[in-house]
C-alpha positions as CSV (number, residue, x, y, z in Angstrom):
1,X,40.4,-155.1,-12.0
2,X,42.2,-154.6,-8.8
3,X,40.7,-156.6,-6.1
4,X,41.1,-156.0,-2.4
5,X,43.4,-158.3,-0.3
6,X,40.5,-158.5,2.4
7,X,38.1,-160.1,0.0
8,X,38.5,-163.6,1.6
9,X,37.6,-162.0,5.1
10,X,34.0,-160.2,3.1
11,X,30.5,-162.1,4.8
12,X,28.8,-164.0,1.8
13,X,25.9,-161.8,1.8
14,X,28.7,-158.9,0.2
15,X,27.4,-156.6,-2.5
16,X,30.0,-155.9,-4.5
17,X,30.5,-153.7,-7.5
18,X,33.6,-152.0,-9.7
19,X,34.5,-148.4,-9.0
20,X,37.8,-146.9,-11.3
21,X,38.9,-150.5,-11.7
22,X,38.2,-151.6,-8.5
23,X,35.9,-154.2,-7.3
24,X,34.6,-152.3,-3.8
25,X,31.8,-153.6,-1.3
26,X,29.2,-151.3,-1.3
27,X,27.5,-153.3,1.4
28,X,28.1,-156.2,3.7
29,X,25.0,-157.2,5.2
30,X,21.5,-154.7,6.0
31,X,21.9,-151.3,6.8
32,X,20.5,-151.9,10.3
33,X,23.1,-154.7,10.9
34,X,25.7,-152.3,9.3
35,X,24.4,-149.0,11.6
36,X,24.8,-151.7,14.8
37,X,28.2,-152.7,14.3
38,X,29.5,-149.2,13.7
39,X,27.9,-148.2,16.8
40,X,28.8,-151.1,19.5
41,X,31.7,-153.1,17.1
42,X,34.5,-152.1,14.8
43,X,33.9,-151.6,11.0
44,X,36.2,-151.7,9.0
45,X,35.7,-150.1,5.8
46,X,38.4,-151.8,2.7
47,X,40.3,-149.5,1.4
48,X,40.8,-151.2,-1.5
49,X,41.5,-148.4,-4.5
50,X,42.1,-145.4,-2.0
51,X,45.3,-143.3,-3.1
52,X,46.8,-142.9,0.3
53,X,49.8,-139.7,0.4
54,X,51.4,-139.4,3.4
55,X,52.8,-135.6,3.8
56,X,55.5,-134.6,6.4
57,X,58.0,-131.3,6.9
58,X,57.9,-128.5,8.8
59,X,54.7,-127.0,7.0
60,X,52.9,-130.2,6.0
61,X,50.3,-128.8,7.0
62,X,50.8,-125.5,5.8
63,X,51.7,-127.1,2.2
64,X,48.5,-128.9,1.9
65,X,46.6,-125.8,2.9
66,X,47.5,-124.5,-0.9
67,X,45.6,-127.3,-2.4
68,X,42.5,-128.5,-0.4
69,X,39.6,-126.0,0.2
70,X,39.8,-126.4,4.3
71,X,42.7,-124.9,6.8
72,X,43.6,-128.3,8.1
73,X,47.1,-126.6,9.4
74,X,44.8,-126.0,12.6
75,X,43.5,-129.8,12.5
76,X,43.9,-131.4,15.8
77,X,45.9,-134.4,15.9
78,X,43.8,-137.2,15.4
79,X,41.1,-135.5,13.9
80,X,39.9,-135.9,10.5
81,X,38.7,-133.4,7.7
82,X,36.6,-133.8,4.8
83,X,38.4,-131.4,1.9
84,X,37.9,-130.7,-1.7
85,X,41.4,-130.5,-4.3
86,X,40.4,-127.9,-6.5
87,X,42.6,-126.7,-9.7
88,X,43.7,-123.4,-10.2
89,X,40.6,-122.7,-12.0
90,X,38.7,-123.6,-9.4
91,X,37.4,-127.1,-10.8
92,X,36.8,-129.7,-8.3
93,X,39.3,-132.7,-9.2
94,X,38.1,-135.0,-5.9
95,X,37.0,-135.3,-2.5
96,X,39.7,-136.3,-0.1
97,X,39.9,-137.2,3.7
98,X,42.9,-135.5,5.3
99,X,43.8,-137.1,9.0
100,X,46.5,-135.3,11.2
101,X,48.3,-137.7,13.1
102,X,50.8,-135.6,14.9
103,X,53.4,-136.3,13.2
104,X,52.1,-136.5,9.3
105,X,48.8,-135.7,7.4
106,X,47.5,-138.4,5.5
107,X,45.0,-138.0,2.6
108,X,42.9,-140.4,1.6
109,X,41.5,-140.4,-1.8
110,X,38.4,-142.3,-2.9
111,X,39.2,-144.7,-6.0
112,X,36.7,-142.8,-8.5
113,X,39.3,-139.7,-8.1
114,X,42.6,-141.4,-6.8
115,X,44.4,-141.1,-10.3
116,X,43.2,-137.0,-10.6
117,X,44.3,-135.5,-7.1
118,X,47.5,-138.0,-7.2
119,X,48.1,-137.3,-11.1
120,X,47.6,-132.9,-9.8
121,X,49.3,-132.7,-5.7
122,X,52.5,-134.9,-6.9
123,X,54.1,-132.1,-9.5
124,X,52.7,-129.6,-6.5
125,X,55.0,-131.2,-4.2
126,X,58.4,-131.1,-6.0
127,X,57.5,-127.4,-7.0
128,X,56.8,-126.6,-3.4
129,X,60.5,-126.9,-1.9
130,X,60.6,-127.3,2.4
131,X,57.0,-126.3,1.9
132,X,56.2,-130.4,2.9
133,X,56.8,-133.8,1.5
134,X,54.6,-136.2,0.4
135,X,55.8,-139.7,0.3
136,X,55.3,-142.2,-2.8
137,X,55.9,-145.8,-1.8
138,X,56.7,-146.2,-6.1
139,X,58.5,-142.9,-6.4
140,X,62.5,-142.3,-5.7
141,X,63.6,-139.0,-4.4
142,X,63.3,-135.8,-6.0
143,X,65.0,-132.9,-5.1
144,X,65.6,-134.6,-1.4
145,X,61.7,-135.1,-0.9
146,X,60.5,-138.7,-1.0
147,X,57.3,-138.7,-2.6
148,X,53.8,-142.8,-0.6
149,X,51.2,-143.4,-3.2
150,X,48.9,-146.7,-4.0
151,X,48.9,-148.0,-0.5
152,X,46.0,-150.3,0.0
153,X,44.5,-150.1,3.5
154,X,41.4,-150.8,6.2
155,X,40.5,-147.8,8.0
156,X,38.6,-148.4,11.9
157,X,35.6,-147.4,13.1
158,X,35.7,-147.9,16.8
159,X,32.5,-147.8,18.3
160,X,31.6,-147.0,21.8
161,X,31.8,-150.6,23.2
162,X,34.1,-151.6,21.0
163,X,37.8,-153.5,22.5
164,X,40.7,-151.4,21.8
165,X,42.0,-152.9,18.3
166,X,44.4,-151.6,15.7
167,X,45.9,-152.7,12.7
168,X,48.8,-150.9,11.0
169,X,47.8,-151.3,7.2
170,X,51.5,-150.0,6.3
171,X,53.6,-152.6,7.6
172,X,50.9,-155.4,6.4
């Protein structure tokens, strides 16, 4: 079971339970304690088990347009967008976070459908020439298009009172 490199940071009072092989908090302390830190503190929610694809090129955003059910080529830089991946037959293969940060989209994929959307965009993206590239930290090159998968990461919740913080989970 993979277990997350922040485990030794988790509160004793963590809930813990195993999602698609991972062990993943489902809660820290009460919800009210939980609700008042996201509002006035940083949470940090472990991204232990998250497929994480980074996608750049000229029409990254245009690319993953194709495969999720939201135009995120008009996201906003820094904004986020709840999409769905959906197969040619229209089946739903996961729910995905995409974030636009200016110069690459990142999706984030929950763990229970991390191996489906990776094991489906991946042979999108080498069929998909100049269209975008999305980077597999595992992969080599194909065709000239580097392909990030399987990074493990935190992701912030700044709230309002909250000191500036930030934590680049790539180069941890």
């Amino acid at each position: 079971m993979k277990v997350s490199p922040l485990k030794e940071l988790y509160p004793s009072t963590v809930n813990a339970a195993e999602l698609a092989g991972c062990e993943v908090p489902v809660s820290y302390t009460t919800v009210e304690h939980e609700y008042d830190v996201l509002r006035h503190h940083v949470g940090i929610i472990d991204g232990v088990g998250y497929c994480i694809l980074k996608v750049t090129g000229d029409d990254a955003g245009g690319f993953l347009d194709t495969l999720v059910t939201k135009d995120v080529s008009f996201l906003n830089p820094g904004k986020v967008s709840e999409c769905l991946f959906l197969n040619e037959d229209a089946v739903t293969l996961g729910i995905a976070y995409v974030i636009n940060s200016e110069d690459a989209y990142f999706v984030l994929v929950p763990p229970e459908n991390a191996e489906t959307v990776k094991a489906w965009i991946l042979p999108r993206d080498r069929r998909c020439h100049g269209r975008g590239s999305v980077r597999n930290a595992r992969a080599g090159v194909h065709r000239g298009r580097k392909v990030l998968e399987d990074r493990q990461g935190a992701v912030q919740l700044p709230g309002r009172d909250a000191a500036p913080a930030r934590h680049d989970h790539r180069r941890a």
